[in-house]
N, C-alpha and C positions, 0 to 999 in steps of 0.2 A: 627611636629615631624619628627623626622629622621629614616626609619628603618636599621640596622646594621645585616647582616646576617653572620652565621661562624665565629661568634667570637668562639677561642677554648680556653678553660681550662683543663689541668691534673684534675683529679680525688682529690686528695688534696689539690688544692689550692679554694680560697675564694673566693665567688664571689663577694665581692667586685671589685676585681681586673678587673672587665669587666669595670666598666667607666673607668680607664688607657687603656684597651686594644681599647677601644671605639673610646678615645679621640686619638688615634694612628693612626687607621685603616683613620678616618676624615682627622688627620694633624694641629689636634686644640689643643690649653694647655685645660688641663686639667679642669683648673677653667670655662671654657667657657662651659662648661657643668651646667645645671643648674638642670636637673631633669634626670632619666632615669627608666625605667622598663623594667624587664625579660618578652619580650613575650614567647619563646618557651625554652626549655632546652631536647637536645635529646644528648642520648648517642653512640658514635659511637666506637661499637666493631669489626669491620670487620677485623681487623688483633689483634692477640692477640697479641704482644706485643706493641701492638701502640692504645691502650684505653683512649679513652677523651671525655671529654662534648662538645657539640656543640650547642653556643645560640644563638639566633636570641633577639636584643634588640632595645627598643624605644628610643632614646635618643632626649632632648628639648634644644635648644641651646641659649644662652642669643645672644640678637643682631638678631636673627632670622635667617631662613635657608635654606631662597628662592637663598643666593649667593653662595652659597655650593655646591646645590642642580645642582644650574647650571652650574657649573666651574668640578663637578663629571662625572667622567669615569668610576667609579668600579660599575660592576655590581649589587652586593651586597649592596650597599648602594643606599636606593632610599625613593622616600616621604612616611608618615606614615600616617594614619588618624583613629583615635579608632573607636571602630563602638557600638553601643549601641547593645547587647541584651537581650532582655526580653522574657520570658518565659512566653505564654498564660498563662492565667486564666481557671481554670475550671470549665464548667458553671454546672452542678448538681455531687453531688455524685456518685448517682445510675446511672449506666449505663447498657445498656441493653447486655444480654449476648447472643454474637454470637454462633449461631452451627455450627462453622466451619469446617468441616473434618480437621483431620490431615493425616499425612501419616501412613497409617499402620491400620488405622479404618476399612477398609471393609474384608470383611470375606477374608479363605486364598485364596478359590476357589468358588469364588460366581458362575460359573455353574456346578458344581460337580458332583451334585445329577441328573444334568438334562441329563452326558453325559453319568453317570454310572462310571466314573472315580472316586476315592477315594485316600488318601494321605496315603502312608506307614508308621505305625506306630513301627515299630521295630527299636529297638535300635542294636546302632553299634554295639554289643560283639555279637547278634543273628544272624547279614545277615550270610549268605549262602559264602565259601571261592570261591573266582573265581576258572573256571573250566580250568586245566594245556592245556599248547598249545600242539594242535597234535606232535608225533613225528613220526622218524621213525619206531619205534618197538612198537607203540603204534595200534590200530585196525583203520583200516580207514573208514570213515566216510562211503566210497561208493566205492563197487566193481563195476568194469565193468571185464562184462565177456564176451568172443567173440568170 
């Protein structure tokens, strides 16, 4: 198999039309195509007015396409091979349940009590208004007399 990267489609058109755009990007008629599947389909929005599909496809070629393969230059176009996967088996049900911490489990001030520190519990409407910045006409902190 063949992988086909960047094939683009507009947003209303069919996907059929990716083995034509396929068989294009290759250089082969059309008929010489004998099989094809959509591996990926990603949308590409990075400019908004230029919105399109962009698919990555498998295509299988009658005649075979070890001379293709080798006579290609486009980067985008390169050998394919499926790959099996299976998903383990799960061997019992019951599974034993971890005591993991999470974040935010332990107390807010686990030494608190031992520093004599405690958490202020007064709501916002009750603090106290900050105290105004000294001015000039205001009493000063500290005479000096001499």
């Amino acid at each position: 198999m063949i992988r086909i990267r960047n094939l683009r489609l507009e947003p209303g058109e069919a996907e059929s039309l990716l083995r034509e755009r396929a068989a294009r990007k290759l250089r082969v008629p059309v008929e010489s195509i004998s099989g094809w599947r959509i591996l990926k389909k990603s949308l590409d929005a990075r400019k908004k007015s230029d919105i399109h599909y962009l698919y990555t496809v498998a295509v299988t070629l009658r005649g075979g396409e070890g001379k293709l393969l080798a006579r290609n230059k486009d980067p985008q176009i390169d050998a394919y091979t499926p790959r099996d996967y299976r998903i383990p088996q799960v061997q019992s049900e019951e599974r034993p349940v971890a005591r993991t911490p999470c974040a935010g489990s332990r107390p807010w001030r686990p030494f608190a009590p031992a520093t004599g520190w405690t958490r202020r519990t007064t709501s916002s409407s009750a603090r106290a208004a900050p105290e105004p910045f000294p001015t000039a006409s205001s009493t000063p902190a500290l005479t000096i007399r001499g």
